[in-house]
Gaussian input, Z-matrix of N, CA and C with variables (Angstrom, degrees):
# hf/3-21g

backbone

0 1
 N
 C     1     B1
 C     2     B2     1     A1
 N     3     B3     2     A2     1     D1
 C     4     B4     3     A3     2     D2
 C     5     B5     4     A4     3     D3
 N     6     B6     5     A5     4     D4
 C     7     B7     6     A6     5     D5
 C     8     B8     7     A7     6     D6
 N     9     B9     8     A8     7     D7
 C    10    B10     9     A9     8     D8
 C    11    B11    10    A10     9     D9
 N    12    B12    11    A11    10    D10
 C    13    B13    12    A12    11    D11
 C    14    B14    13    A13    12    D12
 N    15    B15    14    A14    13    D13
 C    16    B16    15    A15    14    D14
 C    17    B17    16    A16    15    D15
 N    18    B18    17    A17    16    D16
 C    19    B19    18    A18    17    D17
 C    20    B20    19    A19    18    D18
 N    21    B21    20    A20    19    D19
 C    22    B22    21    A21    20    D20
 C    23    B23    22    A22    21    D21
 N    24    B24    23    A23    22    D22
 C    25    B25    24    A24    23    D23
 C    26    B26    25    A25    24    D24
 N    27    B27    26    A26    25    D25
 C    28    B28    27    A27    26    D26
 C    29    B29    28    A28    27    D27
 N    30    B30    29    A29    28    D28
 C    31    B31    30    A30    29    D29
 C    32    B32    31    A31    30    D30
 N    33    B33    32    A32    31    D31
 C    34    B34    33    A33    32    D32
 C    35    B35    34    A34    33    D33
 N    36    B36    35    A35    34    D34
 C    37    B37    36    A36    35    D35
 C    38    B38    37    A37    36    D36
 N    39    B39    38    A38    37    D37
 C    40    B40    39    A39    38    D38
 C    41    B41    40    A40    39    D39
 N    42    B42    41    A41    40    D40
 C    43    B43    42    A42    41    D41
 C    44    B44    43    A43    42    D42
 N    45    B45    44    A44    43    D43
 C    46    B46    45    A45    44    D44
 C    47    B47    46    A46    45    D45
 N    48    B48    47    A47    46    D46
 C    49    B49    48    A48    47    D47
 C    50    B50    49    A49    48    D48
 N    51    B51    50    A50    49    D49
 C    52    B52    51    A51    50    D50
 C    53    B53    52    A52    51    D51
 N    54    B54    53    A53    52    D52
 C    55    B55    54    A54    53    D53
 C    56    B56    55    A55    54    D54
 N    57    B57    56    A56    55    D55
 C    58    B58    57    A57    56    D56
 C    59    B59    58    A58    57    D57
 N    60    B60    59    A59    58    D58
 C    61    B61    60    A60    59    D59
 C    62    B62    61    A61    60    D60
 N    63    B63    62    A62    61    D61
 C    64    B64    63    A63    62    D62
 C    65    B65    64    A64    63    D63
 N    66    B66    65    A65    64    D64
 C    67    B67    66    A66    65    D65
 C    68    B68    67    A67    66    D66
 N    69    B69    68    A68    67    D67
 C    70    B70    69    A69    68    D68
 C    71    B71    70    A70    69    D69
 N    72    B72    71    A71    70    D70
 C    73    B73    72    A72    71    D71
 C    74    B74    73    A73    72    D72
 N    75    B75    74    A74    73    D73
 C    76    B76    75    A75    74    D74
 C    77    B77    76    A76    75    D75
 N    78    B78    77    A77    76    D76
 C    79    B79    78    A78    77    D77
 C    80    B80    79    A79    78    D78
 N    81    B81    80    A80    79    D79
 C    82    B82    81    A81    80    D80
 C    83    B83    82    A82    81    D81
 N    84    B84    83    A83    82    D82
 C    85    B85    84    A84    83    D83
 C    86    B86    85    A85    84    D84
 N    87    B87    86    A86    85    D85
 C    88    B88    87    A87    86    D86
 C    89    B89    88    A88    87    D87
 N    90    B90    89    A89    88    D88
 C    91    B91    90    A90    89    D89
 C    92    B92    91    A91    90    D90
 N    93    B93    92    A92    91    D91
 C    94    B94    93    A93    92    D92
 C    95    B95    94    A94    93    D93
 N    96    B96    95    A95    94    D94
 C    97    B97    96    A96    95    D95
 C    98    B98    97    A97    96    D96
 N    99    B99    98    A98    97    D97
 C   100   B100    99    A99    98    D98
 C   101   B101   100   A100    99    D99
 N   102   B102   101   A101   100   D100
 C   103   B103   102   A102   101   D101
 C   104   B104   103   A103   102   D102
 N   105   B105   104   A104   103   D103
 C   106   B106   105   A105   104   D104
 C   107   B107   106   A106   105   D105
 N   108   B108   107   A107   106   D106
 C   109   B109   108   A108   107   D107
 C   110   B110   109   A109   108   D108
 N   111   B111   110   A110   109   D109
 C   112   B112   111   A111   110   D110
 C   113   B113   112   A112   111   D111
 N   114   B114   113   A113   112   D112
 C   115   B115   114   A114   113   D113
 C   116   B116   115   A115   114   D114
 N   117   B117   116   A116   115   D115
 C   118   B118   117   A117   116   D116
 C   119   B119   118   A118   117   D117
 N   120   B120   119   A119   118   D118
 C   121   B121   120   A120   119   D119
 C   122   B122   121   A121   120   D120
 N   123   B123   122   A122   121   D121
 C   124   B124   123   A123   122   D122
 C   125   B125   124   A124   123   D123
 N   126   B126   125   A125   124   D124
 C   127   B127   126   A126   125   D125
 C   128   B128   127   A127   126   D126
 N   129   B129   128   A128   127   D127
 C   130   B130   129   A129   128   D128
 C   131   B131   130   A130   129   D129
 N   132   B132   131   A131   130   D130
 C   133   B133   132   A132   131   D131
 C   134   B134   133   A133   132   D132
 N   135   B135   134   A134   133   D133
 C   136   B136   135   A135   134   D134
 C   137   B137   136   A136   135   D135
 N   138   B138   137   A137   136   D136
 C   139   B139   138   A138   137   D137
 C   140   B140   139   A139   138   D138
 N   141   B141   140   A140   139   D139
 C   142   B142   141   A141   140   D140
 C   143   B143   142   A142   141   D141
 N   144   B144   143   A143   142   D142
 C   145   B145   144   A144   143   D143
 C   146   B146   145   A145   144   D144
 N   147   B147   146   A146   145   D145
 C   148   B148   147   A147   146   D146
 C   149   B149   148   A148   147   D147
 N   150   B150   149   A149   148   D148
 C   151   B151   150   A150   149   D149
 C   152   B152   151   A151   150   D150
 N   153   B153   152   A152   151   D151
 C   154   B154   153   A153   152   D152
 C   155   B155   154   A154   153   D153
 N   156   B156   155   A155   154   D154
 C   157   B157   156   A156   155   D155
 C   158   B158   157   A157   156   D156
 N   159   B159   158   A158   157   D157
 C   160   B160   159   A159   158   D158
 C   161   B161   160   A160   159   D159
 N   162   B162   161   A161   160   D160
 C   163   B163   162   A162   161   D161
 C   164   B164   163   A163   162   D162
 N   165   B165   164   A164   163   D163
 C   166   B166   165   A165   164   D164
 C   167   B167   166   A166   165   D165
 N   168   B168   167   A167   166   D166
 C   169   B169   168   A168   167   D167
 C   170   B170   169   A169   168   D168
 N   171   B171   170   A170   169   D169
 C   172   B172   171   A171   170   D170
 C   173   B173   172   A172   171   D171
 N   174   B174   173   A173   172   D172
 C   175   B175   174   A174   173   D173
 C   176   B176   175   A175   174   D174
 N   177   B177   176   A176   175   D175
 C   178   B178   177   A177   176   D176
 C   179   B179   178   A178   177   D177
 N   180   B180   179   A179   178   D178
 C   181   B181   180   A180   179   D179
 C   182   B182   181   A181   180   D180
 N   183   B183   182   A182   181   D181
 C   184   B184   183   A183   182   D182
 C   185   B185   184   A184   183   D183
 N   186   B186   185   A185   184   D184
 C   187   B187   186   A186   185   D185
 C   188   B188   187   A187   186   D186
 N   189   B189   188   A188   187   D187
 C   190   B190   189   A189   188   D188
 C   191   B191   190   A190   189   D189
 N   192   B192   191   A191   190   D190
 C   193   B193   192   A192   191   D191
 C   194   B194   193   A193   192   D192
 N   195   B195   194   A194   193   D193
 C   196   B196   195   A195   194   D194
 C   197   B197   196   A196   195   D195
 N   198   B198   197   A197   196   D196
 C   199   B199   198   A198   197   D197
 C   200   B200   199   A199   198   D198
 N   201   B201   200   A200   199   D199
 C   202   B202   201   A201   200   D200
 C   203   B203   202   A202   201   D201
 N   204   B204   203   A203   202   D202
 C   205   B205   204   A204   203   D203
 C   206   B206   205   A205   204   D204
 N   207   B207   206   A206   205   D205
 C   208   B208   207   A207   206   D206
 C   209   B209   208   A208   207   D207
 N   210   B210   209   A209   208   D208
 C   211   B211   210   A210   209   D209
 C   212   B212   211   A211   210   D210
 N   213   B213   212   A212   211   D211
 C   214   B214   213   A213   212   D212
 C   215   B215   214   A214   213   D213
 N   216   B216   215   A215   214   D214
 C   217   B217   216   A216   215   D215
 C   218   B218   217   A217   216   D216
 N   219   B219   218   A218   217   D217
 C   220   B220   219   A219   218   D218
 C   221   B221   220   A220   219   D219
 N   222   B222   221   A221   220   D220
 C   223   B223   222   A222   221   D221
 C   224   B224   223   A223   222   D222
 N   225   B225   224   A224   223   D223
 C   226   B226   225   A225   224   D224
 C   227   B227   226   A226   225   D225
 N   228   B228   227   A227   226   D226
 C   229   B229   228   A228   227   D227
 C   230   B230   229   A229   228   D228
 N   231   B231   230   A230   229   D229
 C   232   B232   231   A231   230   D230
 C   233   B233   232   A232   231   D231
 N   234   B234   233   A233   232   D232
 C   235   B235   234   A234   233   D233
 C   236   B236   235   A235   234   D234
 N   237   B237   236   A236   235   D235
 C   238   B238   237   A237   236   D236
 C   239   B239   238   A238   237   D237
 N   240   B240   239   A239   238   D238
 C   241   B241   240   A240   239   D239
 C   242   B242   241   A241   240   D240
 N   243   B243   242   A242   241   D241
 C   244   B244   243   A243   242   D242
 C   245   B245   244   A244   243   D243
 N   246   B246   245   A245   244   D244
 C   247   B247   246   A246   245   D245
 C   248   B248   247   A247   246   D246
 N   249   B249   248   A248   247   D247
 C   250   B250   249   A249   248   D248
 C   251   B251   250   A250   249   D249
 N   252   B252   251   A251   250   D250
 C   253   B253   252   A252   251   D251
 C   254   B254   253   A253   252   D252
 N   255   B255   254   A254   253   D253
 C   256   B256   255   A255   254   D254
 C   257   B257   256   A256   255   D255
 N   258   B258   257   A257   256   D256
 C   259   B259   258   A258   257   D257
 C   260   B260   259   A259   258   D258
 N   261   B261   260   A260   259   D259
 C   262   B262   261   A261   260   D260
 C   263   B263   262   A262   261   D261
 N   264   B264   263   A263   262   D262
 C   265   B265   264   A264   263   D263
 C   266   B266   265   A265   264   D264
 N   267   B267   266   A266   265   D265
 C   268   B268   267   A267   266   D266
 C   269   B269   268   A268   267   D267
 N   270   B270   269   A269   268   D268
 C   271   B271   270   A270   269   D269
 C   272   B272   271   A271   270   D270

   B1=1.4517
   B2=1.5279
   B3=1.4703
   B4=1.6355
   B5=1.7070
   B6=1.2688
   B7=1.0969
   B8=1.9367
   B9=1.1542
   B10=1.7352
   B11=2.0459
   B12=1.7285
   B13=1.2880
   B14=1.1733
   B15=1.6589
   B16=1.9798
   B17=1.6945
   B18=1.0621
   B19=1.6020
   B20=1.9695
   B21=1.5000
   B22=1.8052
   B23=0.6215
   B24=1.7120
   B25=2.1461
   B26=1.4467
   B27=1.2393
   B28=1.9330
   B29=0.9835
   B30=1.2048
   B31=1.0748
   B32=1.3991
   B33=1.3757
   B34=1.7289
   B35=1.7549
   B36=1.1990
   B37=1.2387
   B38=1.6601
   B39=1.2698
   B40=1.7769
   B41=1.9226
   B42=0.8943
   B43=1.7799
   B44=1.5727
   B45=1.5331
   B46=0.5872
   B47=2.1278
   B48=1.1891
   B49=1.4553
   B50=1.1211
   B51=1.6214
   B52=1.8471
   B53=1.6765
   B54=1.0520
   B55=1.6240
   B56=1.2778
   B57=1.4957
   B58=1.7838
   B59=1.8631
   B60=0.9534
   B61=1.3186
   B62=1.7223
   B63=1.1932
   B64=1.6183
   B65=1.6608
   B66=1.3470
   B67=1.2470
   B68=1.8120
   B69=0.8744
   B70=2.1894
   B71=1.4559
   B72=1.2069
   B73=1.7878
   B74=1.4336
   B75=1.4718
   B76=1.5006
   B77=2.1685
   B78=0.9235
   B79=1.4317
   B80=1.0783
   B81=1.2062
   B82=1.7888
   B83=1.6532
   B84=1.3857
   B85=1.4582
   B86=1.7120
   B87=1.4163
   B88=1.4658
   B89=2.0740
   B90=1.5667
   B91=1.0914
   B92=1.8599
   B93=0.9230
   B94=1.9328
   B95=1.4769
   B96=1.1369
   B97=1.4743
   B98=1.2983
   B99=1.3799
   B100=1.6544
   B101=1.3114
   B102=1.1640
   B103=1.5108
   B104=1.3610
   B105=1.6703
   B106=1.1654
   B107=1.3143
   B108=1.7706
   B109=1.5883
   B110=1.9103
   B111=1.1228
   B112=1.7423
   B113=1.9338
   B114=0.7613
   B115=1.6246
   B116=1.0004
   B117=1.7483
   B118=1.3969
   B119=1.6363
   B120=1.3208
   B121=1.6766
   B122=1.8891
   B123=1.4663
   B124=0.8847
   B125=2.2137
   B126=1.2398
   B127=1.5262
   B128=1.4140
   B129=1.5997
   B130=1.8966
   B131=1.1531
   B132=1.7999
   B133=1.1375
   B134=1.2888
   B135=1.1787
   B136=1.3734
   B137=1.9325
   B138=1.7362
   B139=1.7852
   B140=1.8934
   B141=1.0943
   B142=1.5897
   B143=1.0754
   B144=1.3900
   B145=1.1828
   B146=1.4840
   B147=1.5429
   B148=1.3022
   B149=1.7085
   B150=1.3078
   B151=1.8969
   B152=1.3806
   B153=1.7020
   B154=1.2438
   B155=1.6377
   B156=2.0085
   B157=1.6097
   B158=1.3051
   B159=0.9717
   B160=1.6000
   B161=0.9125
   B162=1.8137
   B163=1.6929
   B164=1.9998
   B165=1.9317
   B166=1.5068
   B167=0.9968
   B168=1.6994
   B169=0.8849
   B170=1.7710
   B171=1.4247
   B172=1.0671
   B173=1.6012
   B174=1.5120
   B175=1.0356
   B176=1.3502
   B177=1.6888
   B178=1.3180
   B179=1.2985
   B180=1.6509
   B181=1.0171
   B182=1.6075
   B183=0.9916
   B184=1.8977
   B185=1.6731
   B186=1.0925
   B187=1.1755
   B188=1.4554
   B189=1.8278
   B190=1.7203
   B191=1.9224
   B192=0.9235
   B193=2.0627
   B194=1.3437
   B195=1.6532
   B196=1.8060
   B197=1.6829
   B198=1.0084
   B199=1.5994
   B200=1.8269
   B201=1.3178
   B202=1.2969
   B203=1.3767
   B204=1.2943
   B205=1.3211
   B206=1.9108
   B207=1.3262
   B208=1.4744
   B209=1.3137
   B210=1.2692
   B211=1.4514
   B212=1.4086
   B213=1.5741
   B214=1.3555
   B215=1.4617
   B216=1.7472
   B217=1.5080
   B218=1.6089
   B219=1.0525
   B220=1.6389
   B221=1.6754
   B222=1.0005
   B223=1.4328
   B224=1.3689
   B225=1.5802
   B226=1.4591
   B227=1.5241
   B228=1.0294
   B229=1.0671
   B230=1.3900
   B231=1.8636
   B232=1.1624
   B233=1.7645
   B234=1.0680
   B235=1.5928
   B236=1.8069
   B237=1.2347
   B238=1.5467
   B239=1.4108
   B240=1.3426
   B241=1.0112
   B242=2.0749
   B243=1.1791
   B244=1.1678
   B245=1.4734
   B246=1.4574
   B247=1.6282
   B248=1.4213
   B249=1.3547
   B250=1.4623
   B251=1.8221
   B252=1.5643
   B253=1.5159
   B254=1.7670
   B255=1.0913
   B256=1.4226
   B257=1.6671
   B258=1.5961
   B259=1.3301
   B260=1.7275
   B261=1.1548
   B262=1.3270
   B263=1.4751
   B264=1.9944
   B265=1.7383
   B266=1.1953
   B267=2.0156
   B268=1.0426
   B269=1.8061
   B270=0.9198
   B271=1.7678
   B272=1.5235
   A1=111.74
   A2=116.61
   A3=116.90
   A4=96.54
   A5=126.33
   A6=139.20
   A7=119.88
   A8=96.08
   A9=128.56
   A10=89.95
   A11=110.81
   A12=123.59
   A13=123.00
   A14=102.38
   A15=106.55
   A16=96.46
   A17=100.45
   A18=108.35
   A19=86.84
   A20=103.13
   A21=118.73
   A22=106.45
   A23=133.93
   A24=118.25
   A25=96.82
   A26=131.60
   A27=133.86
   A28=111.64
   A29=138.47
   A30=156.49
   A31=119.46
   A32=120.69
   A33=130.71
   A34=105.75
   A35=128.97
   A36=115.76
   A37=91.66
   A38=113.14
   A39=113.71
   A40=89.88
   A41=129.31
   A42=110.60
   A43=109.14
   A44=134.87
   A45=135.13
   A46=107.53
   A47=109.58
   A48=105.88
   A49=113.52
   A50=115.48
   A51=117.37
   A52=85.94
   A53=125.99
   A54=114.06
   A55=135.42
   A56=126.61
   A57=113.75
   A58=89.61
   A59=123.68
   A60=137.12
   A61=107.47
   A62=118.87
   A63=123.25
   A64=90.90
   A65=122.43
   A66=119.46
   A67=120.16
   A68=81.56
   A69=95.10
   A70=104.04
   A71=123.32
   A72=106.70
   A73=101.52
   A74=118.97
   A75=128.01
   A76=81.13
   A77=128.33
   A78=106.67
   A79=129.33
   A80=125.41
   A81=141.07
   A82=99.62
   A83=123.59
   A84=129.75
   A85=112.67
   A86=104.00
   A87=123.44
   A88=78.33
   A89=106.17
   A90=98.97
   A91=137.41
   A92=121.20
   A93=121.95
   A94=90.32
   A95=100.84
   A96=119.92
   A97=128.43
   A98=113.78
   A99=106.83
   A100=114.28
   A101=124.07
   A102=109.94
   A103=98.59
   A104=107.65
   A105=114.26
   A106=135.22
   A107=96.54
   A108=97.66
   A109=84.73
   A110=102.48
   A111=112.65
   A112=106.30
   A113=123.21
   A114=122.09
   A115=119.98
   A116=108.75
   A117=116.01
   A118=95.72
   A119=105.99
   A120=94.46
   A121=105.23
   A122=92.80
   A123=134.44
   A124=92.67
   A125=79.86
   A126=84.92
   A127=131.66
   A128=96.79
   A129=107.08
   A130=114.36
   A131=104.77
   A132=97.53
   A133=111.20
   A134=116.44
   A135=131.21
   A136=115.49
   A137=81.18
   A138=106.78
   A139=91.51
   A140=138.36
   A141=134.01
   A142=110.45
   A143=139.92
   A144=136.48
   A145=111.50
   A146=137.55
   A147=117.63
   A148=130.99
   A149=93.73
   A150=92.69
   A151=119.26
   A152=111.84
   A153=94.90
   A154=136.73
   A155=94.48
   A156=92.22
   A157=99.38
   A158=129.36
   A159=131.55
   A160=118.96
   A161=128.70
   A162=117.86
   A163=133.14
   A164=97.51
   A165=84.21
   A166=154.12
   A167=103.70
   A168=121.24
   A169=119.99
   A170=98.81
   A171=115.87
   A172=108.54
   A173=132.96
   A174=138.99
   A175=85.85
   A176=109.44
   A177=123.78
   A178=105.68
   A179=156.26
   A180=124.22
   A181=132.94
   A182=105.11
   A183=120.67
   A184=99.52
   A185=156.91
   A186=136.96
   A187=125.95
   A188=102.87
   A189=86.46
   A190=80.11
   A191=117.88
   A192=85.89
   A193=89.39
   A194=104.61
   A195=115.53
   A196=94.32
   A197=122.56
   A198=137.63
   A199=76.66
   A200=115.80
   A201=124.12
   A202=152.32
   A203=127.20
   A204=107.81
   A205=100.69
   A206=122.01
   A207=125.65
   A208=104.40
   A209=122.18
   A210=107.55
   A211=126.49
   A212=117.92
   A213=102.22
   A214=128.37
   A215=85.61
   A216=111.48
   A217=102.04
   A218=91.58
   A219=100.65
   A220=113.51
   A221=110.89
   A222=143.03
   A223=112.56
   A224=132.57
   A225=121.69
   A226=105.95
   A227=122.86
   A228=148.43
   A229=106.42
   A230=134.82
   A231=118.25
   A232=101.40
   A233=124.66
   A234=127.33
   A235=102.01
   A236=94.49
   A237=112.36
   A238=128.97
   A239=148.70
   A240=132.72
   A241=84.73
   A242=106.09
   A243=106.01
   A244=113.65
   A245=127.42
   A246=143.21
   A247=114.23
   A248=123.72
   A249=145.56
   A250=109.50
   A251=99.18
   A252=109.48
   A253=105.47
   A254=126.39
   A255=134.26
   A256=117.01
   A257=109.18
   A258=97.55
   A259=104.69
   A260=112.09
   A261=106.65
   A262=121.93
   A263=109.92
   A264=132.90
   A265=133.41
   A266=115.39
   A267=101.47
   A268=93.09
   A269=118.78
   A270=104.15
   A271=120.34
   D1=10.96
   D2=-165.20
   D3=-81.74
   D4=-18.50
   D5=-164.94
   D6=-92.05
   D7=0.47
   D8=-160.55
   D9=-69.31
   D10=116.57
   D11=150.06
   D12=-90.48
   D13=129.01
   D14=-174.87
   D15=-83.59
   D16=141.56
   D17=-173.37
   D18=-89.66
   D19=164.50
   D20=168.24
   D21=-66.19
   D22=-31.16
   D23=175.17
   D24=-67.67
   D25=-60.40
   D26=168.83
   D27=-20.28
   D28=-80.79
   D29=169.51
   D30=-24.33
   D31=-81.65
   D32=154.23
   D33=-33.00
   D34=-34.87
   D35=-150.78
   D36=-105.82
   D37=-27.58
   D38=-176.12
   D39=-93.50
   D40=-29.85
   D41=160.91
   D42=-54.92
   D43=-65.60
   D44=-157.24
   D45=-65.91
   D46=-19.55
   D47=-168.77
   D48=-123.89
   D49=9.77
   D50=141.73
   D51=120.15
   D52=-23.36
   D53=161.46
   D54=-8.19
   D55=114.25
   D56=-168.09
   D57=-121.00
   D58=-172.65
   D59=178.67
   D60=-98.08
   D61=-19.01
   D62=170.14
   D63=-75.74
   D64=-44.85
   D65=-161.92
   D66=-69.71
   D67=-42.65
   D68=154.45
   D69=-58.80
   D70=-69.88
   D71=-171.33
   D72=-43.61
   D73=-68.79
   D74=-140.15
   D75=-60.39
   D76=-63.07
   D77=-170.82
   D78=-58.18
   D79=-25.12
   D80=173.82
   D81=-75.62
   D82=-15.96
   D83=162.15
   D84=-72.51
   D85=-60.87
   D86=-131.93
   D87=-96.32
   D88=-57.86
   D89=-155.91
   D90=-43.41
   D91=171.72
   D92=167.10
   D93=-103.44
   D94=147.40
   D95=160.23
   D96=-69.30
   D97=144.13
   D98=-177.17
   D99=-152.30
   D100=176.46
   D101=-171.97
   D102=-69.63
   D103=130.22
   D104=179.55
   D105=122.33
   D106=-48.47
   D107=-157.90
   D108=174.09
   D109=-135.43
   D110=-147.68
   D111=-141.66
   D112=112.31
   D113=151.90
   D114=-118.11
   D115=168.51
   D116=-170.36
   D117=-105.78
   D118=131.74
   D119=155.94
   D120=-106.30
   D121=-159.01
   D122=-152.24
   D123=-83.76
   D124=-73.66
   D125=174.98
   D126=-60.55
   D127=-23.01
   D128=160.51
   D129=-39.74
   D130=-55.38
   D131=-152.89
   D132=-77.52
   D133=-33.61
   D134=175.29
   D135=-26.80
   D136=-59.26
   D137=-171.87
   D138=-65.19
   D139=-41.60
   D140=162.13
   D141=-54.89
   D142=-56.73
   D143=-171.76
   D144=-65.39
   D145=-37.99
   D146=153.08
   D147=-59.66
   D148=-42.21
   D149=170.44
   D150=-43.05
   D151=-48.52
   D152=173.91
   D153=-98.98
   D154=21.28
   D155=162.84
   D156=-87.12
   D157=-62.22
   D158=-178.67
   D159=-20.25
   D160=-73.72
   D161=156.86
   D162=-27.98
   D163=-42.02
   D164=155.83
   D165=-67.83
   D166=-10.05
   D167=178.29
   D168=-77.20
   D169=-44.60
   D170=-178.00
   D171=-75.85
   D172=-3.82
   D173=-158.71
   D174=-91.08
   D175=-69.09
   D176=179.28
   D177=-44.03
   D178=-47.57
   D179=170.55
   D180=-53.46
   D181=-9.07
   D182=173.79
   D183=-80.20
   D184=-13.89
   D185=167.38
   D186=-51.97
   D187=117.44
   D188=175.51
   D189=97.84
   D190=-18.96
   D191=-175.27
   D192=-94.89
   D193=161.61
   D194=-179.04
   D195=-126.11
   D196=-170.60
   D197=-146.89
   D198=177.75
   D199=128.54
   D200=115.03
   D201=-103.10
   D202=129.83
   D203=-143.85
   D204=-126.98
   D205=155.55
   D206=-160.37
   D207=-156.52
   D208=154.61
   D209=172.00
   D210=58.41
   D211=-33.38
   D212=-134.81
   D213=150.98
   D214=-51.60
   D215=-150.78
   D216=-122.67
   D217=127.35
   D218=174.20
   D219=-73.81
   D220=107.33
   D221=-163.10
   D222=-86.77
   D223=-51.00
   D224=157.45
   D225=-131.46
   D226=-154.82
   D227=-153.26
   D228=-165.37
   D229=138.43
   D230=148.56
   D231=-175.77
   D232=170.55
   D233=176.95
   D234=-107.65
   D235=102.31
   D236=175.05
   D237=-66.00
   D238=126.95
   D239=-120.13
   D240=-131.93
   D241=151.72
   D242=-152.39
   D243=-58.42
   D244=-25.53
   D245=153.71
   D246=-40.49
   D247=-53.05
   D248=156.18
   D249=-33.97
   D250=-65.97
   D251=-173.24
   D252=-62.20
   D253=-46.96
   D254=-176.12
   D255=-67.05
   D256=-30.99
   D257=-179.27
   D258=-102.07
   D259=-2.54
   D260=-175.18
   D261=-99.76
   D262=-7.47
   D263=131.12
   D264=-60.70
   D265=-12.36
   D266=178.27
   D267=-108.42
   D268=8.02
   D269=167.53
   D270=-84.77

């Protein structure tokens, strides 16, 4: 569906009823299928709204880790220690 043209009735009709262009992705993401086309329920959102605590969560466990990277290629690995993090923002 990444390939999806809004026709001029679409268009006119999603101006007129508060429609944004974030708001098309997030349902072509979030939505169930239906005859037709796509809605959002209730439990979509729900099932989104944990995905993206979980990633914060998991985001927040990445604080403080470093990646070095070369070539290409990720070269080490390590949890940088906050002396580490400060001088290696100020280069």
């Amino acid at each position: 569906m990444d390939d999806l043209h809004i026709s001029k009735h679409a268009k006119t009709r999603m101006a007129q009823r508060g429609f944004r262009q974030g708001d098309i992705n997030l349902i072509l993401e979030l939505g169930t299928e239906v005859e037709g086309g796509l809605v959002v329920r209730e439990q979509d959102f729900r099932r989104f709204e944990k995905k993206l605590r979980d990633q914060l969560k998991h985001a927040n466990r990445l604080i403080g880790k470093r990646l070095v990277l070369a070539d290409g290629m990720i070269v080490t690995a390590y949890h940088a220690s906050r002396s580490d993090t400060k001088r290696l923002l100020r280069n």
